[in-house]
N, C-alpha and C positions, 0 to 999 in steps of 0.2 A: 758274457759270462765271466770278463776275467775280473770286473769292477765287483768290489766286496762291499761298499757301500755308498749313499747320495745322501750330500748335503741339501736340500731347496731352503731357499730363502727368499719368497712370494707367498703371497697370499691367497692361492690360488684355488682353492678347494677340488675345483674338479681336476687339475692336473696332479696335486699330492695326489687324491686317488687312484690316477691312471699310473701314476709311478708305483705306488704300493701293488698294484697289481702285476706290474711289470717286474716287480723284484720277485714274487711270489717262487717262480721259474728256480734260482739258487738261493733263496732265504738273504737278501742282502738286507745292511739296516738301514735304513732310511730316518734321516734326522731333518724334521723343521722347524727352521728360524723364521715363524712371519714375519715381513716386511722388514729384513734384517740385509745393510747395506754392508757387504764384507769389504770394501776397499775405504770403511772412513775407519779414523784411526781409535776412536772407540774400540774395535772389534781387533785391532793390532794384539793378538796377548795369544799365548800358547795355550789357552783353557779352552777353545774352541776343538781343538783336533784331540783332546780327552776323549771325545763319546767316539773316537773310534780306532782308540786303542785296544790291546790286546792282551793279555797274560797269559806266557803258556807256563808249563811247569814243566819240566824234565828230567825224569828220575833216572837216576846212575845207581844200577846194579853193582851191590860190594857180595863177592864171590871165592870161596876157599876153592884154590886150584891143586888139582892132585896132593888133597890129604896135606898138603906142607904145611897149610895155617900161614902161609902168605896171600895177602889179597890184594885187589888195585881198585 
């Protein structure tokens, strides 16, 4: 449960499926590369770990504190 997502790189049909099933359990995303050999240097580039990046947003409350008209 603590893995958020799986890369496969085979061509495997019936096991993507049985992973797709298996991730079902915590929504995890599942990404496949058919027949994609990650250790040749083709595939050396940081545009791969894109599809499982994140963006959060996090909003900072601006607050008038006892009437003064100062805030933080």
């Amino acid at each position: 449960m603590d893995v958020n997502a799986i890369f496969y790189c085979k061509n495997d049909s019936k096991e993507v499926k049985e992973i797709q099933i298996a991730a079902v359990d915590n929504l995890k995303r599942i990404i496949v590369l058919k027949n994609q050999d990650l250790s040749s240097n083709k595939n050396e580039n940081p545009y791969l770990v894109t599809n499982f990046m994140e963006t959060k947003t996090t909003w900072h409350p601006i607050e008038k504190i006892a009437g003064s008209g100062s805030g933080y």
